[in-house]
N, C-alpha and C positions, 0 to 999 in steps of 0.2 A: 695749385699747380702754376710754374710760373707761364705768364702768358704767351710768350715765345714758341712754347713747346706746344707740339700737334696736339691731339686726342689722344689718349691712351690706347683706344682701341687700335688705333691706323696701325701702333707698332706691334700689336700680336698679330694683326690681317698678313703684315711684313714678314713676321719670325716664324707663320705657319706656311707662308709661300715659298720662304727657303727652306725650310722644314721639308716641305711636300715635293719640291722641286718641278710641281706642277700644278697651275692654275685651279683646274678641274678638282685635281686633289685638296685641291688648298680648302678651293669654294663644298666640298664636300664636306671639311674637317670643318668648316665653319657654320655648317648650315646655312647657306647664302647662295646665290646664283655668280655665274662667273664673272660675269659683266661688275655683280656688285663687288668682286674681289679686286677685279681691273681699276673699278672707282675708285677703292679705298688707296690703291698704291698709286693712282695718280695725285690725290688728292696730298699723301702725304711727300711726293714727292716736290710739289707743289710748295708744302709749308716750308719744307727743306731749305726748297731752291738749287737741289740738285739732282742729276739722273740715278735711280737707286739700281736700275733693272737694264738692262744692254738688252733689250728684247731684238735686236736684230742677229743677234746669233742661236743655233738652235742647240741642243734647249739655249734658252734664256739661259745669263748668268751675271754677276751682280757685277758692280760698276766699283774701281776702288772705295767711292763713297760710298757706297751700298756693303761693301765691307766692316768698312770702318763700323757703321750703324748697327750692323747683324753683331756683333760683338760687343758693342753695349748693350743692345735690344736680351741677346740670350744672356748675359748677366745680371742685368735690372729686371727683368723677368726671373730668374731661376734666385735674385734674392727676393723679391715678393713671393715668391710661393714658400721660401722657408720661410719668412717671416710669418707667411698665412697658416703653415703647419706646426707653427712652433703655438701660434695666439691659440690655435684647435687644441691643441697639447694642455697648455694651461687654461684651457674653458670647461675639459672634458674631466682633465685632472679633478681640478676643485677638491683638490686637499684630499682624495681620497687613493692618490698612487703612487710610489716610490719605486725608485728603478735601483738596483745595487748591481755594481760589475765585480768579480771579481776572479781568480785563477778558476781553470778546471775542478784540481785540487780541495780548492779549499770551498769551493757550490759545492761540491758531491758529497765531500766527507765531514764538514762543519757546517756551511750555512743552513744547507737544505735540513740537516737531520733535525736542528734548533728551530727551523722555522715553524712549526707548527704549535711551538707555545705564542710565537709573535701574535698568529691568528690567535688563538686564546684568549688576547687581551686586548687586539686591534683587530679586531673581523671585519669592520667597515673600511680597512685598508689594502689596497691589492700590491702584491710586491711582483715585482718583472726581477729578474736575475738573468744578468749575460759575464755570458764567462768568456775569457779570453787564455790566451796561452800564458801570456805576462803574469808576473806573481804580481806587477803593480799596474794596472790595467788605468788606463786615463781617463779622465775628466773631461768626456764630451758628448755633443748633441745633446738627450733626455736624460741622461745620466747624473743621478742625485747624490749615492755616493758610491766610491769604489776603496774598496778593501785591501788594503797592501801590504806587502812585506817586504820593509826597508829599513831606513834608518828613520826615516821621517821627518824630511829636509826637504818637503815639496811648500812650493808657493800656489799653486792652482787652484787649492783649497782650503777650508778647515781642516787642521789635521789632530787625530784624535787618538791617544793612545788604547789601544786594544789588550794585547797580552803578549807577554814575550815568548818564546820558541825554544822546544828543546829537542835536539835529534838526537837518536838512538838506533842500535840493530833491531830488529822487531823477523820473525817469523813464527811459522805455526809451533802449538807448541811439541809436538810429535819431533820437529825437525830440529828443535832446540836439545831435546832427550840425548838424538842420536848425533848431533854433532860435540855434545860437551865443550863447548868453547870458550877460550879467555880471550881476554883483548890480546895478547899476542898472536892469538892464531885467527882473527877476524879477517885478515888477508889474504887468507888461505882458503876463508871459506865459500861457498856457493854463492855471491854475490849478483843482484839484480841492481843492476844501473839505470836512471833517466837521465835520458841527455839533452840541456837543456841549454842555453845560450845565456841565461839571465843570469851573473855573478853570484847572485844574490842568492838564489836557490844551489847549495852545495850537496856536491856528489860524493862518493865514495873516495875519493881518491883527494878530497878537500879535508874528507874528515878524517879517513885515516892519518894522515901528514898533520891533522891539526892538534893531533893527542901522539903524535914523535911512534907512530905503528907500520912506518912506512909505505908499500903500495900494493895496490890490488893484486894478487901473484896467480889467482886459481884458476886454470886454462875455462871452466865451467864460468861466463859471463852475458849473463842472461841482460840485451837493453832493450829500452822504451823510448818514448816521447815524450812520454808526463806520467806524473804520480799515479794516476788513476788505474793505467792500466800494471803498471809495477806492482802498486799495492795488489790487484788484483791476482800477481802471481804468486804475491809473499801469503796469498792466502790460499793459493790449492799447492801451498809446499815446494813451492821450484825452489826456493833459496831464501836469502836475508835480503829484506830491502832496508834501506836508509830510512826509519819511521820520523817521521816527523809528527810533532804530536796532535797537529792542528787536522793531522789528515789520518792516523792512524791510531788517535788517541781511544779514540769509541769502538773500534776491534780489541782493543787492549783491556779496555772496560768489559769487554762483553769476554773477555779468557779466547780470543780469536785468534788472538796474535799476541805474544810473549815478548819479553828483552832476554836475550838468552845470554848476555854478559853487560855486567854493570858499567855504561862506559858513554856518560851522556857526554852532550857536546851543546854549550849555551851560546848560539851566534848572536854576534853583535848586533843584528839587524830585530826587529820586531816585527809583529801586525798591528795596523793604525787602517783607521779610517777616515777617508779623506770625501769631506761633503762640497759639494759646490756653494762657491762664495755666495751666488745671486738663490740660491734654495733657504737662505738663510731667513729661520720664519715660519716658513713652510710648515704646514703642520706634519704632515705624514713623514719628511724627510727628519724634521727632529723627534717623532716617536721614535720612528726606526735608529737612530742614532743613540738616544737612549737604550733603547735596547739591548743594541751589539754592546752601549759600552755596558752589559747588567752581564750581558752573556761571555762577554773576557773576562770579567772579573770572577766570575764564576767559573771560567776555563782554567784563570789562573789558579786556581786555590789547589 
């Protein structure tokens, strides 16, 4: 520590006193007597060499100098505790935890359902999964890697190709029977919409326009906010959702949900996953990387 600077301690007696905006409180928060709280903020007023505390008004309230200080103090303070939460993070880790972010979506209806071969083959590995609304969810805090769907033009990370994407109509198949549908009459039909603000996740009205079928016409337009709970409708029969195959592949596998007209749509954009630069090494972050990439390749086929 350079020699200039007080004791460490004088600056938390400080940040707990404007914290507590009262002595008593303070000297409580610290376990200490009042008097000893008094000492410490003379003391370090002292090394200062300037007034930190206007105690002649009531309450007390800080002095411009005493400002200035409480703003580097609750900074230099609130980065030592992430520093100190990040070292507990990596002491506790010890190569046995990986964190993946990725959409609603694509947790509920791909990661999760695969995950239990992961344990199969890493059981000494604990996965954390946080989902976000984003198809391309970001690269921060504890987060080791996150899952996206893009083009895969990021710099943030390692970016890793997964599998590419393919949308289609998808409902039950009862409701496929009675509608008899071609792609010209897709427009017309019973459509469930999510509405979602990310370019990159296309709607009804993208993809019709993208295969020259014009636009949604059917007054019956059933929406959401994400995939999950759409799909959820294309499966008790309200109508066609936009199946994506990432999210409604494994109902389509299981005879859940049908394509009731042949009329894919291959977007330019894919799923890639993107590891953190400093994870690199990592043991549990490159299992789990291997992994996803064993399980795209397998999605793809």
């Amino acid at each position: 520590m350079p020699h200039h600077l007080p004791p460490l301690r004088l600056f938390g007696v400080f940040e707990t006193v404007c914290r507590s905006d009262n002595l008593r409180v303070a000297a409580a928060a610290l376990n200490v007597s009042q008097p000893a709280v008094s000492q410490s903020l003379k003391q370090l007023e002292e090394h200062i060499g300037a007034r930190l505390i206007n105690r002649e008004t009531r309450p007390a309230s800080l002095t411009p100098e005493g400002e200035i200080l409480l703003r580097a103090t609750e900074d230099g303070l609130a980065r030592i505790s992430g520093a100190v939460e990040e070292i507990r993070r990596r002491v506790t880790r010890n190569g046995s935890a990986v964190t993946v972010a990725c959409s609603v979506g694509v947790a509920t209806h791909w990661l999760m359902p695969h995950l239990e071969s992961f344990y199969a083959a890493h059981g000494d590995i604990q996965v954390n999964v946080i989902t976000s609304e984003s198809g391309a969810p970001a690269i921060a805090g504890d987060i080791d890697i996150a899952i996206r769907f893009g083009d895969g033009d990021w710099s943030d990370g390692r970016v890793t190709h997964l599998f590419e994407e393919r949308i289609e109509p998808v409902c039950t198949p009862a409701l496929a029977a009675s509608l008899a549908l071609t792609p010209e009459s897709l427009p017309i039909a019973p459509l469930i919409h999510v509405e979602t603000r990310d370019p990159r996740w296309l709607g009804w009205t993208d993809y019709l326009a993208a295969l020259g079928l014009g636009r949604p016409a059917n007054p019956v337009q059933l929406r959401f906010s994400n995939y999950v709970q759409a799909t959820q409708a294309a499966l008790a029969g309200r109508g066609l959702a936009l199946g994506w195959r990432s999210i409604t592949g494994g109902y389509e596998a299981e005879g859940r949900l049908v394509t009731p007209v042949a009329a894919p749509l291959h977007p330019q954009s894919a799923f890639y996953a993107v590891s953190a630069h400093d994870r690199a090494g990592d043991a549990a972050t490159e299992r789990m990387l291997a992994w996803l990439i064993e399980i795209g390749a397998r999605f793809s086929d």
